[in-house]
N, C-alpha and C positions, 0 to 999 in steps of 0.2 A: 767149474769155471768161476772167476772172481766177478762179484755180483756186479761191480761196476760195466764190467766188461759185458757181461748177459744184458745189463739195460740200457749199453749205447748200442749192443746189437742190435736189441728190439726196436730202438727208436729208431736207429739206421734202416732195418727192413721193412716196417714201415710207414716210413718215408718215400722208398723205392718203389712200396706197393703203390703208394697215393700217386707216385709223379707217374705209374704206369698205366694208373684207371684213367690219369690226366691225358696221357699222351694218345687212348682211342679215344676221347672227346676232342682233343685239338686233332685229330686227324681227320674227324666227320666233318670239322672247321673248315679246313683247310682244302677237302679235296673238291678240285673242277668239277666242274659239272661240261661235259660237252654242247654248244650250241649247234655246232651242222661239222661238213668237211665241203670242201670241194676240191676239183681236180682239173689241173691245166695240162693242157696237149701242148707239145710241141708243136715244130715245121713238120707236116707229114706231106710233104712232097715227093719223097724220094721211099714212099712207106709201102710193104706190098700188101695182099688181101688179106694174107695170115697175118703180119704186123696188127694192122687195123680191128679184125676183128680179135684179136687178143687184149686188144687197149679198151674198145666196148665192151668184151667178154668180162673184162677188170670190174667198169666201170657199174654195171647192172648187176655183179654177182656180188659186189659188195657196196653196194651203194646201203644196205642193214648196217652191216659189221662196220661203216666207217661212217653213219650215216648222212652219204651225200645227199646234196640239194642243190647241187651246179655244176655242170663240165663247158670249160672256156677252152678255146683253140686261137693259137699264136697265131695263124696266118701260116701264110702259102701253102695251102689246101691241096693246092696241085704242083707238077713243076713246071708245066707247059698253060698259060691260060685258058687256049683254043683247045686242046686236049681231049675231049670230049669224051672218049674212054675212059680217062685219066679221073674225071669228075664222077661218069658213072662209081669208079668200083669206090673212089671216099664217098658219091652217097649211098651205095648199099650198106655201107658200114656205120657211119652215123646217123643217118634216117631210122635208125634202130631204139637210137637214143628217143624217139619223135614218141610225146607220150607218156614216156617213162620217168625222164628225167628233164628239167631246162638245160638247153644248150645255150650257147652263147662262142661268135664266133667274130674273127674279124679278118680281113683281108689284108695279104702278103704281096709282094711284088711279083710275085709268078702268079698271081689268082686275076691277075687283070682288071685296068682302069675303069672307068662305069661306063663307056661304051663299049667295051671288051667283054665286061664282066660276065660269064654264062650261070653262076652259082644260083644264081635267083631261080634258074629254070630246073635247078634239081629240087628235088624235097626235101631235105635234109637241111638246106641253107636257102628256103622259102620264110620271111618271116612269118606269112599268113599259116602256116605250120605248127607256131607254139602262140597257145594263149596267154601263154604268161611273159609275153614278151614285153615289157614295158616300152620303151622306146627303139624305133630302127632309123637308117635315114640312108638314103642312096642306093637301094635295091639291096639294103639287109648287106652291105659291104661293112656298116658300124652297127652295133645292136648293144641293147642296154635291159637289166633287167634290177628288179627293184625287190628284197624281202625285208622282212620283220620273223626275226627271231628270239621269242621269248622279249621281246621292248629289245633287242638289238637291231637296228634297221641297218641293212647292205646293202649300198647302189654297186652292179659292178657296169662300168663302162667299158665297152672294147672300141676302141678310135682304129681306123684301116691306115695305112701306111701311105704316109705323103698325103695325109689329110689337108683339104683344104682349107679355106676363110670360112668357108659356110659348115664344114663337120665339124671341127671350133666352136664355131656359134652352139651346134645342136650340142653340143658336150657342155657347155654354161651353161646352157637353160637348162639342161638336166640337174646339174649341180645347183645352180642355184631355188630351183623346184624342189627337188630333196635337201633340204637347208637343216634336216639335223642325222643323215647318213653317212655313214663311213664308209667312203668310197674306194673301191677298188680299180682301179685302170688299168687296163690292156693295151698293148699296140704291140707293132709288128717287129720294131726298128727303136731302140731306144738304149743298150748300151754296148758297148763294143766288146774285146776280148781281155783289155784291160780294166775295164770298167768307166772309161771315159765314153760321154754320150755322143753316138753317133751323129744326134742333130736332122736325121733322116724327116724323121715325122715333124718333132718339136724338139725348140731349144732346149739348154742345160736349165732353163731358170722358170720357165714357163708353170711346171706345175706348183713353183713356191706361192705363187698368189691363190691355189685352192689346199688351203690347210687339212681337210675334213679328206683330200688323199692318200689314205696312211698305207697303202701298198698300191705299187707299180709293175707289173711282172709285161715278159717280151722275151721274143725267142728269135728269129732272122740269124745272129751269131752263135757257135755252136758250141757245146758246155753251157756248165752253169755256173751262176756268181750273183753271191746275196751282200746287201751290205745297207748301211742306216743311212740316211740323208735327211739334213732338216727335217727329222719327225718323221720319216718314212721310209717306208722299207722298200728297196730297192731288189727284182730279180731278175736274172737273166736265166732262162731253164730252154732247151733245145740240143738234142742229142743227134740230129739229121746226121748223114756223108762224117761221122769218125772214121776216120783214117784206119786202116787194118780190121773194119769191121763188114764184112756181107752178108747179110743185108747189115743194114744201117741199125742204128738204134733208137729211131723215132718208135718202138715199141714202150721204149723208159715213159710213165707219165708222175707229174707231182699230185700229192695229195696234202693239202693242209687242212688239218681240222682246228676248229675257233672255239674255245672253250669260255664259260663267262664270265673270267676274270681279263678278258681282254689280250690272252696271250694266243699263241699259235703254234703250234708243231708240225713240221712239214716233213714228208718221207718220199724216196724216190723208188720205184718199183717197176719192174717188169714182172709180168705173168706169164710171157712166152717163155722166159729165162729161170721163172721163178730165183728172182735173184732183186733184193737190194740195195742199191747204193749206199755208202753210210760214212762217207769221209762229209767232213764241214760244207761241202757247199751243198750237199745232197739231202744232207736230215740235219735240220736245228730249227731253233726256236728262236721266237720275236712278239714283239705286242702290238696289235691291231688297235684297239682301244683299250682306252681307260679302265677299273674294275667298272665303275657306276657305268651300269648300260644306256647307252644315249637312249632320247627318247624317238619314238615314231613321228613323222612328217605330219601336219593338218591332212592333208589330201595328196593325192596320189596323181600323177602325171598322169593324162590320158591320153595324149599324143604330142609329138615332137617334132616333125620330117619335113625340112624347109626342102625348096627344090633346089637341084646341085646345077650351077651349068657346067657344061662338060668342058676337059681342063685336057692339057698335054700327058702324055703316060710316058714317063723316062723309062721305066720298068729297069730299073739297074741290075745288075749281078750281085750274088748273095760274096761274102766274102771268103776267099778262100778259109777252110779250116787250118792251124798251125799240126807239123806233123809231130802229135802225142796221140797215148790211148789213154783211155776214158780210165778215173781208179777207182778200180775195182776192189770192193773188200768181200768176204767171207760174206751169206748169206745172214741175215738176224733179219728179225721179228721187229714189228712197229714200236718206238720207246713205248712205255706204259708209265701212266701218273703215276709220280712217287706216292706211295705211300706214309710214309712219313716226315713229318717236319723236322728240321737241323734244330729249331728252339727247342724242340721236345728232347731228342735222345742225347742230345749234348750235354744236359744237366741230368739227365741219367747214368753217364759217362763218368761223368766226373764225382756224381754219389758213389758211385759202384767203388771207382779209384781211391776217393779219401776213405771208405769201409774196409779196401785190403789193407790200406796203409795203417792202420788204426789199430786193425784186429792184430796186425801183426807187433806194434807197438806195445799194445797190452799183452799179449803172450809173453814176452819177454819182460817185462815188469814183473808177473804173477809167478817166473820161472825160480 
């Protein structure tokens, strides 16, 4: 082989080698590290005892493998508020969670106004129940809890549906008490089918004046729909009464895990079904915060709970479903962190390409 040729060889491979010792040091760079997951319930109004304990069965068998530190529920717990069977068989099922994991819950228009309200008298939706409950207010109808993860601090706030002047007030002081958390809010009623805000609970403009809200998630309408707004991320998740479906498919729960670059991955799954969702509204990604992890609060709320006066209960009807089915794809596996960065194998790409191109150059010279 013409000597020329042998020592752009060399130099060329190399070079390949260098940029490939390079490319497992930029990848140790580069990869996430996970911060926590957690997991939001739908409407389980219409959910039977096998649903229910399939969704806990999820939530405690892999709260390791995904590892959670939260399960929040959209509201209407029940379908009937008076119900009282109805109540028992959701608290055997989440009362499970009691202990294990923080719950966090907030109240729907079937779960009943706060002289209605019977949730307080189960255990499951008792706030004196969980220790780590940071703030409650109205007989545990709003409930608030507060973590620090690795210097990432999470308020999540759940606001009950048709909240009044005074759950308001307890949702400011909370927010402005944690004055360096990234807060996540709850409610019951917040965006419709097209993504325009129902206005039930709170107006379209309302959460613009707390910036430090970078996700809003709500179920009451059924499907799901994610999308960005002023700095925030927008979801509707709620799979109750699908049309062509019995039972229903409030078994679907979300999971998002928060990694500490500030981004999020979210998946939809049933375990009754063993079956995931995986079109666009179901599994994608978005950014909760910044890389730089916010700092931790001075001090920590210790109590919240102004007294409610008791107010009118429209209790409305939930919105008819439109008549589709839910899309369904093929079963797969949770996404998995890429392994490698586009900076890296892209300029190995293109070495690789300019060495065929070359080698064959000089062949043909030397011929």
């Amino acid at each position: 082989m013409h000597f020329a040729l042998r020592r752009y060889l060399f130099f060329m491979f190399s070079a390949m080698l260098i940029f490939s010792m390079l490319s497992f040091e930029v990848q140790d760079v580069k990869c996430k590290s996970r911060l926590f997951s957690f997991v939001q319930i739908g409407d389980t109004q219409g959910a039977n005892a096998s649903q229910l304990q399939s969704v806990v069965d999820f939530v405690i068998g892999n709260r390791t493998h995904f590892d959670i530190q939260y399960v929040v529920h959209m509201g209407d717990i029940v379908e009937v508020y008076h119900n009282k069977t109805d109540w028992e068989m959701k608290n055997a099922a989440f009362s499970q969670l009691t202990g294990v994991l923080p719950f966090g819950w907030l109240t729907g228009n079937h779960d009943g106004e706060s002289q209605r309200y019977l949730g307080a008298n189960f255990y499951a939706f008792n706030v004196s129940n969980y220790p780590n409950m940071t703030s409650s207010y109205d007989q545990g109808r709003n409930t608030a809890q507060s973590f620090n993860f690795s210097g990432a601090e999470i308020l999540f706030v759940n606001l009950e549906y048709f909240a009044n002047e005074t759950a308001f007030e307890w949702f400011e002081n909370l927010y402005d008490s944690y004055d360096k958390a990234t807060v996540i809010f709850s409610t019951h009623s917040y965006l419709d089918f097209t993504g325009n805000y129902t206005e039930d609970t709170l107006n379209s403009t309302y959460l613009d004046a707390f910036p430090r809200v970078k996700l809003v998630l709500c179920g009451h309408i059924v499907y799901a729909l994610n999308r960005e707004v002023n700095g925030r991320q927008e979801i509707r998740f709620n799979y109750q009464l699908v049309p062509g479906y019995v039972p229903d498919l409030s078994d679907f729960v979300r999971v998002y895990t928060v990694f500490d670059d500030g981004t999020v991955d979210a998946v939809t799954y049933s375990q009754l079904r063993n079956h995931f969702l995986t079109d666009s509204s179901n599994q994608f990604s978005f950014r909760l915060f910044t890389s730089a992890t916010p700092s931790p609060s001075p001090t920590a709320l210790t109590s919240l709970t102004p007294t409610l006066e008791p107010t009118a209960d429209p209790l409305p009807s939930v919105t008819p479903a439109p008549d589709s089915t839910v899309p369904f794809s093929s079963s797969s596996p949770a996404p998995a962190i890429p392994e490698f960065s586009s900076r890296v194998i892209l300029p190995l790409l293109f070495l690789a390409v300019i060495s065929l191109i070359l080698l064959v150059y000089f062949r043909k010279r030397t011929q």
